[in-house]
Structure formats: structure tokens, C-alpha cells
C-alpha positions as CSV (number, residue, x, y, z in Angstrom):
1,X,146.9,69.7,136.9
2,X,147.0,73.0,134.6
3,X,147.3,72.7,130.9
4,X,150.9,73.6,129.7
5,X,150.7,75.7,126.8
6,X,152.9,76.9,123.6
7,X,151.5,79.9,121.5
8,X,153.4,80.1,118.1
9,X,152.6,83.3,115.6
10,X,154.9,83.6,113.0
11,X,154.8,86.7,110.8
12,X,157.3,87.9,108.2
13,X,160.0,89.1,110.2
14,X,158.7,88.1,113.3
15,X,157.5,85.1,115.5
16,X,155.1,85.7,118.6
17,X,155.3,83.4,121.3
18,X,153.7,83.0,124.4
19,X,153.3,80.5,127.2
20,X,150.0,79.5,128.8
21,X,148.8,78.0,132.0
22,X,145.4,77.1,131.3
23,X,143.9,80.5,130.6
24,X,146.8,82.3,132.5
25,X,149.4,83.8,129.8
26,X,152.5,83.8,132.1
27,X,155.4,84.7,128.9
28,X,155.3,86.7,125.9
29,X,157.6,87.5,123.6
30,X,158.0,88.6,119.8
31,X,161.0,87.1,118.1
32,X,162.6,89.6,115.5
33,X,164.0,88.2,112.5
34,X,166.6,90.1,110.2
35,X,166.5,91.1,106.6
36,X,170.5,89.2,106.9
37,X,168.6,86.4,109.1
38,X,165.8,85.7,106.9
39,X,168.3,86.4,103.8
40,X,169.6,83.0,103.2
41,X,166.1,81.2,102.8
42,X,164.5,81.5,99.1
43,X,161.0,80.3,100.6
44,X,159.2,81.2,103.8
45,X,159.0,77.2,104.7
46,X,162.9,77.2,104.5
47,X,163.3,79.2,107.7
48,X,161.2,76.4,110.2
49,X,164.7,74.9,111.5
50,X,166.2,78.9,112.0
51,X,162.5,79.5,113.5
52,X,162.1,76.3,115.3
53,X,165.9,76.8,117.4
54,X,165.2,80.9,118.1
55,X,161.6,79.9,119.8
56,X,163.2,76.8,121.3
57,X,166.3,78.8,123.0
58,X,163.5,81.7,124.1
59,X,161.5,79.2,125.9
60,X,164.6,77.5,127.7
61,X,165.4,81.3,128.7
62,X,161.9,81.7,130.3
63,X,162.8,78.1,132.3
64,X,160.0,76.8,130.6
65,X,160.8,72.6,129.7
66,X,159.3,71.7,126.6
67,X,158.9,68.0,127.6
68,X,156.6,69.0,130.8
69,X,154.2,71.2,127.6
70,X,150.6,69.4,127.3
71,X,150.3,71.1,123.5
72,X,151.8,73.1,121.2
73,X,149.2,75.2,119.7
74,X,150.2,77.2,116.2
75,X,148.4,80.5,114.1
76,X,145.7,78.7,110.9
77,X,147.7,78.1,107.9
78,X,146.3,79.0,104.0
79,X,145.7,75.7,103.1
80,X,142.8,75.2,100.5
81,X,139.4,73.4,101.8
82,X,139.7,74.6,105.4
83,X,136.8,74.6,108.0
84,X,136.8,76.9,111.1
85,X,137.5,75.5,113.9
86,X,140.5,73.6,115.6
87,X,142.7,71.1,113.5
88,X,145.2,68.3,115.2
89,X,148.3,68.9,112.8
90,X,149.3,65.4,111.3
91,X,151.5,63.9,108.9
92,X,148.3,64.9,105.7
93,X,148.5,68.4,107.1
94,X,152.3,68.5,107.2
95,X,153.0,66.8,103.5
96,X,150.2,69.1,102.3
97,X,152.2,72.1,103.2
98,X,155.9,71.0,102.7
99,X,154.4,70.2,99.0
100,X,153.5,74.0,98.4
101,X,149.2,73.3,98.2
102,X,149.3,76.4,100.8
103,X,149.5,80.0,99.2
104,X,152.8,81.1,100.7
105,X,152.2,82.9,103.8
106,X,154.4,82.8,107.1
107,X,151.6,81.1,108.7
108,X,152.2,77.8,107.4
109,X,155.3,78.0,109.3
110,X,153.2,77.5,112.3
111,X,152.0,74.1,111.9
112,X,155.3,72.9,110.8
113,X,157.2,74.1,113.8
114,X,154.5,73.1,116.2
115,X,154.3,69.0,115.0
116,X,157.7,69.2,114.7
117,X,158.5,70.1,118.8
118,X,155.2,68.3,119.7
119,X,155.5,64.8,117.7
120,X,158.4,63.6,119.3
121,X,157.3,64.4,123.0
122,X,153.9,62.4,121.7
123,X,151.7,65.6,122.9
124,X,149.6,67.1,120.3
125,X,150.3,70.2,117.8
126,X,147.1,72.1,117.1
127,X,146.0,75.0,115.0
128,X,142.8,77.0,115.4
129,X,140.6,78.5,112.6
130,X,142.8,79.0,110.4
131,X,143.5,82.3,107.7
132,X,141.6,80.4,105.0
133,X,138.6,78.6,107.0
134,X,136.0,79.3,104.9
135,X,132.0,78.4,106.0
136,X,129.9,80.5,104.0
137,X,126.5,79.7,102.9
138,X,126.3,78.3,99.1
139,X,124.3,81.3,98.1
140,X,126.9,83.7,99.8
141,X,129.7,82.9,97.0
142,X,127.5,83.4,94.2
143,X,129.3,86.0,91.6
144,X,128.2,87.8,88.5
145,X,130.8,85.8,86.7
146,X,130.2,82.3,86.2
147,X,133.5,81.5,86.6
148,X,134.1,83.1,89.8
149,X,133.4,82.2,93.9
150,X,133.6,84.0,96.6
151,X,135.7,82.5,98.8
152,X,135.9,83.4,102.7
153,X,138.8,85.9,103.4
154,X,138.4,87.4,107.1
155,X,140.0,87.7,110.5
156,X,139.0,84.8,111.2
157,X,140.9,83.9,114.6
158,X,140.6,87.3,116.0
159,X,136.8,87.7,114.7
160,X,135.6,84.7,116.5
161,X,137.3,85.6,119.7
162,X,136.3,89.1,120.2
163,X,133.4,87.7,119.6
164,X,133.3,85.1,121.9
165,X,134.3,87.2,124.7
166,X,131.8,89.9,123.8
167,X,128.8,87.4,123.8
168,X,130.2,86.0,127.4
169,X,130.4,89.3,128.5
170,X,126.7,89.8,127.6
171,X,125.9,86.8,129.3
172,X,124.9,84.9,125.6
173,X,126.3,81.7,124.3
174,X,128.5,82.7,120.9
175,X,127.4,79.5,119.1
176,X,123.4,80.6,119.7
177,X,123.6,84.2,118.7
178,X,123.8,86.3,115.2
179,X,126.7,88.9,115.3
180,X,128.2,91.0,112.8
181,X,132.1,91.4,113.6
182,X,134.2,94.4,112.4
183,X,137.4,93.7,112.9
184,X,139.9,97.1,111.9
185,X,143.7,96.6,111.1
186,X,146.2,97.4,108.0
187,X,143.2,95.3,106.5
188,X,139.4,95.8,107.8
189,X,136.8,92.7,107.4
190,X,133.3,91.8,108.7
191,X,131.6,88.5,109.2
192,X,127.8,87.9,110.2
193,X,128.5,85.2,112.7
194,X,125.4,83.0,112.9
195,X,124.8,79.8,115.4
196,X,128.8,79.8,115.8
197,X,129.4,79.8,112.2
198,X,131.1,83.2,110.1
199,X,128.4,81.9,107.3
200,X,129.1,85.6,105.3
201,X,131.1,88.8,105.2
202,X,132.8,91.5,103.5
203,X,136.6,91.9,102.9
204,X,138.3,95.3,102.2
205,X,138.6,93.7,98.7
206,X,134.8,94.0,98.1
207,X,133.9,96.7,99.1
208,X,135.2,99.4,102.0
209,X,138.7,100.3,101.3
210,X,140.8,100.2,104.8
211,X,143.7,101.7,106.1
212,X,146.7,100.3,103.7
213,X,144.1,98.5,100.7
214,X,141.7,100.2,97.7
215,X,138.1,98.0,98.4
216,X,135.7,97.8,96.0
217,X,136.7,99.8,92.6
218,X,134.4,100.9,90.1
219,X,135.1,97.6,87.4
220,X,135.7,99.7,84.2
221,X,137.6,102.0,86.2
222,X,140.1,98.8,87.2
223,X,140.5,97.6,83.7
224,X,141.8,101.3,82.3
225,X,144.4,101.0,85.3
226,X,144.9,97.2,84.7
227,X,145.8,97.3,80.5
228,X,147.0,101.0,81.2
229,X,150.7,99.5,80.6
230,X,152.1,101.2,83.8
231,X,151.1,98.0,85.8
232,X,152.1,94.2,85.7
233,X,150.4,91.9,87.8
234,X,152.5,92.0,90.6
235,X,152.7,95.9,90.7
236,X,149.1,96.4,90.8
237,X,148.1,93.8,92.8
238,X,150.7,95.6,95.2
239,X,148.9,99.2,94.8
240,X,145.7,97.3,95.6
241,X,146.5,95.8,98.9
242,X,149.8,97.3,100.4
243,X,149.2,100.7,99.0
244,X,145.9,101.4,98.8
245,X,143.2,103.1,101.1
246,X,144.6,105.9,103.5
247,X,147.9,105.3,102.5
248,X,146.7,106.7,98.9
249,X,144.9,109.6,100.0
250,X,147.0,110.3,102.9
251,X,150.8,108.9,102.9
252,X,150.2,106.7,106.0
253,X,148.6,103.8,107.4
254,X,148.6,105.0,110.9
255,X,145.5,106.2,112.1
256,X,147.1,108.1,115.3
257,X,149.3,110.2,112.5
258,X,146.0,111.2,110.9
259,X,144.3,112.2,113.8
260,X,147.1,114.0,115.3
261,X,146.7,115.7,111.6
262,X,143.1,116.4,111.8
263,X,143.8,117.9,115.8
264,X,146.4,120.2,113.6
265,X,143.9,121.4,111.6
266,X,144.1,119.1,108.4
267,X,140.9,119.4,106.5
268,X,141.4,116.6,103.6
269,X,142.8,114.4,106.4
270,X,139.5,114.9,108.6
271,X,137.7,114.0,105.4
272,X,139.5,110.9,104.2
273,X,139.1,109.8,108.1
274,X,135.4,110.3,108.1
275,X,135.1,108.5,104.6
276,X,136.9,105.4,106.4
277,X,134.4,105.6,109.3
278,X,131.4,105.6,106.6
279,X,132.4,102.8,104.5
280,X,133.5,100.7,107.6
281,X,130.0,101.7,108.7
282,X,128.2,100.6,105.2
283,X,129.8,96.8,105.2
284,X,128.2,96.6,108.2
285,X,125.2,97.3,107.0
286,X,125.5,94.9,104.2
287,X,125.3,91.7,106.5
288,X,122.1,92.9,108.4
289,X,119.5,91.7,105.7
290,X,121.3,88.2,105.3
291,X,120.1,87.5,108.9
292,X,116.8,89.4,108.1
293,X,117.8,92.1,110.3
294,X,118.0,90.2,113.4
295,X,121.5,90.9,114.8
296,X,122.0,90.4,118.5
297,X,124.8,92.5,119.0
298,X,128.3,93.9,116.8
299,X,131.6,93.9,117.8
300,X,134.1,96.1,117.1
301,X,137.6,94.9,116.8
302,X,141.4,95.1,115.9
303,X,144.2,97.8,116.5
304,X,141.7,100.6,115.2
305,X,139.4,99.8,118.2
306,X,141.0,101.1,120.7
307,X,140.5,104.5,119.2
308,X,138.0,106.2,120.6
309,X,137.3,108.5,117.7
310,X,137.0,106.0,115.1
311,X,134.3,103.7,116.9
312,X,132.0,106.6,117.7
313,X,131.9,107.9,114.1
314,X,131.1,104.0,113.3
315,X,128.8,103.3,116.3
316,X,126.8,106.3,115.4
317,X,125.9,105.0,111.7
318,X,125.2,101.6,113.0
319,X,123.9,101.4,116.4
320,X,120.3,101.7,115.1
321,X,121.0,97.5,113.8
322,X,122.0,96.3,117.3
323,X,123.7,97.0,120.1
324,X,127.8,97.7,119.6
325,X,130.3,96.3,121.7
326,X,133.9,97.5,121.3
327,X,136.3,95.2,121.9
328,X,139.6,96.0,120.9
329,X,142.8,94.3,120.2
330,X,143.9,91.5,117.7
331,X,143.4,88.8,120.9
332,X,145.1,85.7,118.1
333,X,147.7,84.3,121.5
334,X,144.6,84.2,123.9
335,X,142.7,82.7,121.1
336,X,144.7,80.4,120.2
337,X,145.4,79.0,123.6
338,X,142.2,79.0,124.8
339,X,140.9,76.8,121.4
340,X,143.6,74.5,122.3
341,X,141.6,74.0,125.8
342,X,138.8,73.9,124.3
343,X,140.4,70.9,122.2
344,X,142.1,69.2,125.0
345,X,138.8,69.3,127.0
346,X,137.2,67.4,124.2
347,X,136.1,69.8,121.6
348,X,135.9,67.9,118.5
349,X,138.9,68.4,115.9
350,X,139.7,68.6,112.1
351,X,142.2,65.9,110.9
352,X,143.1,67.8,107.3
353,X,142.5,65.6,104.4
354,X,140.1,63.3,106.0
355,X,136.8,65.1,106.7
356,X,137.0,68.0,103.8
């Protein structure tokens, strides 16, 4: 009998769902939600009923029964202490995040609407590696400041499954392999995953700047800007990651607008695009030596994959490490589902709170 699946992916003003058959998708959809919907709800975790009754009148419209659903499978929440992996959501997991321990993120809405359709059916709510599962090495968070970690802060979910697919495609087992991940979006990170753990990696707040945030700034630089008096916390914070990276240089976040510029003739935009593909190119670089070199393959992945321009300029600088495999697309429904198989076919589980 096939596993009966529910995908839920909330965003800000959206909710993806989809509906699985084993590893058959057979329904997707993406839920808009209002400014004058979302309006009346001071905090994200407010909305879960309004979110909860728009996905369960979707799913009823695809003649989809909730009570004939084996799981109910939700997006990784930004809970503190988090592993990679798969979690069964539980009452630990559920008070944790109604109590506010979670930075707020739309993603915590996914745990809470997933218990609350699976629990009374008694099937189980999962989520899979999560925003904030963290499983860097001791030595990787070491800082020049005393007083400060570096915490994981990837693509997880979509990391690990382009790079699952990529090492089945090869004919290699993910969790026996050393790959460096790119994954390219609105924000651009890369993990060395190592014996199926991410165990370092570089986020556009380090050091490469992406398309909408500002990377690694020169430190003296950022404390003119910071005590400057133009900026509170909030604002700059905002400059940093919302309107940083081509967005400064260039007015946009969308890569096809700046190559349709650079096909135009645009000579700054050419050069800002080039920059990208070099300092996507050096983070790469920067994980090779944690494995001592030894990288099977990388994988290239997110919405900036499927440009063709892009991942040559990259591929170029970095082919001489390993072998590049492009695989593009933010897979996070596919991903999900297919970690809740994994999970129903005895994968082993977090239980929040218990084993952290």
C-alpha cells in the first residue's frame, strides 16, 4: 500500500503544498495569502488556524481525505539546538514553539499545522532538517572573538537533497562521500557535506555577497556605517540582508534582468555579474582544505542554477577541485516527502527536547 503524503511550506505570504504518493507528487499548489488576510494577525504563529482551514479546503478540492493521509510532513522550523535530520513533532516541540524559543520565521508555522491535522487522526507529523540544524565540527565555529560562535546557517533542506540526488545519480552513497554544495537563491550558501553530515560552510553573511545580501564587509568599514547615525539596528540589518549584493550595485535581485542587461550592452552590469560568479566561486574554495582537498564531487544548486551563464563562469574557477554537477532547483517538496519515507521506513528520528 503507497505512503499517503502531506507536503506543508509555509512562507510569508504564501503556503506550498503538495500531495505525495510514495515518491510520486500527484498535487501542487501555492496558497497566496493577502496583505488584508495576513493583516489581522500581530505574530506569524497567529495565522496557523487561517493557514490550517485554507490548506485543509485545498486538499478536500483536490478529493484528497485527510483521514486516508499516512503523514503529514512540514518545512524545519528555527528552533535553537537542532540536529539535521528528520524530527517526529510532539507536544516538547509544539510548546517550545507556541512559547516563542523559535526566532520568528513562517517556518515554525509548519510544525504547528502539521501535529495539529496529524494528532488527532493518530498518524505522525514530521519535519526534516530543519532551517537551523546545525552539525558543524567544534573547531568550525571558532571566532576571533571570544564571545562569539559560528553557528550553522545554510540551505539546509535543499543542500542535502541536491545532493542526494547528485551522488545517486553518480552511482555513490551521499552518506559515504565528501561534497561541497552551492546552493544560489535571494541568499547563496555552501556546505562541505562529509560522511552525510554538512560538518562546515559559508553563508552570504561571511563572506560572498549574493544576489539580494552584502557578505563579508571589511570590519572597520561596518562600524563607520554602524555608529554613522543614519542606521538603527533594524535599518541596517535590513541593508545587509534584503538590500544588499546585486540589488546594491544593480537595482535588482533578478539575475535574468541583469543578463538581459549585459546582452544590451551593460558594461557595469557584466562586471557586477562576473564579480558574483567569482566570489560564489572563492567560498567554494574555502571548504576544499577542511577535507584536505579531497572532494568527490560539487553540486550546484537553487534558482540561479538553472542559468546556464552563471554555472559556467563558476564551473570554470572550480572544476580543477572536483567534478561539478549542476543540479538546479530549490527541490524542499520532494525533499521533504521523501525524508518522511525515509522516516516511515524506519529511519531513525529526533524527538525535540530529549536527545539535544
Amino acid at each position: 500500500m503507497a505512503y499517503k503524503l502531506l507536503v506543508i511550506n509555509p512562507g510569508s505570504t504564501s503556503t506550498k503544498i503538495a500531495y505525495y504518493e510514495d515518491q510520486e507528487q500527484k498535487q501542487v499548489l501555492s496558497l497566496s495569502h493577502s496583505a488584508e488576510e495576513l493583516a489581522p494577525f500581530e505574530e506569524v504563529l497567529d495565522q496557523k488556524e487561517f493557514r490550517t482551514k485554507v490548506i485543509e479546503e485545498a486538499v478536500a478540492g483536490w478529493g484528497v481525505s485527510l483521514d486516508e493521509l499516512s503523514a503529514v510532513v512540514g518545512r524545519g522550523n528555527v528552533l535553537p539546538n537542532m540536529k539535521g535530520g528528520g524530527y517526529k513533532v510532539e507536544e516538547n516541540m509544539v510548546k517550545a514553539l507556541e512559547a516563542g524559543l523559535a526566532v520568528p520565521h513562517a517556518s515554525n508555522l509548519a510544525a504547528l499545522i502539521a501535529y495539529g491535522i496529524a494528532n488527532p487522526r493518530n498518524i505522525p507529523a514530521y519535519i526534516y532538517d530543519a532551517v537551523t540544524a546545525d552539525e558543524y565540527e567544534d573547531i568550525a565555529r571558532v571566532t576571533g572573538f571570544a564571545e562569539v560562535s559560528r553557528e550553522s546557517k545554510l540551505h539546509v533542506l535543499n543542500q542535502k537533497a541536491s545532493a542526494r540526488k547528485a551522488a545517486e545519480k553518480l552511482g555513490k552513497k551521499y552518506d559515504e562521500v565528501n561534497i561541497i554544495v552551492l546552493h544560489m537563491g535571494g541568499g547563496c550558501t555552501v556546505g562541505l557535506h562529509s560522511n552525510g553530515r554538512i560538518i562546515d560552510g559559508v553563508s552570504d553573511d561571511e563572506s560572498h555577497f549574493s544576489p539580494e545580501r552584502a557578505g563579508g564587509i571589511p570590519t572597520p568599514r561596518v562600524a563607520d556605517l554602524c555608529f554613522s547615525g543614519e542606521y538603527d539596528a533594524k535599518s541596517f540589518l535590513k541593508k545587509v540582508r534584503g538590500q544588499g549584493g546585486l540589488i546594491s550595485h544593480l537595482g535588482t535581485a533578478d539575475l535574468r534582468e541583469v543578463e538581459k542587461r549585459i546582452a544590451e550592452g551593460d558594461e557595469k552590469a557584466e562586471f557586477i555579474y562576473n564579480a558574483q560568479a567569482y566570489v560564489l566561486a572563492k567560498s567554494v574554495g574555502l571548504l576544499a582544505p577542511v577535507a584536505d582537498g579531497k572532494i568527490d564531487f560539487i553540486v550546484l544548486t537553487g534558482g540561479i542554477a538553472f542559468s546556464e551563464k552563471m554555472t559556467a563562469l563558476i564551473r570554470e574557477r572550480i572544476e580543477f577541485i572536483a567534478p561539478v554537477v549542476i543540479e538546479p532547483g530549490e527541490n524542499e517538496m520532494e525533499a521533504l516527502a521523501f525524508g518522511a519515507i525515509r522516516m516511515l521506513d524506519g529511519e531513525s528520528y529526533h524527538i525535540y527536547g530529549t536527545d539535544q
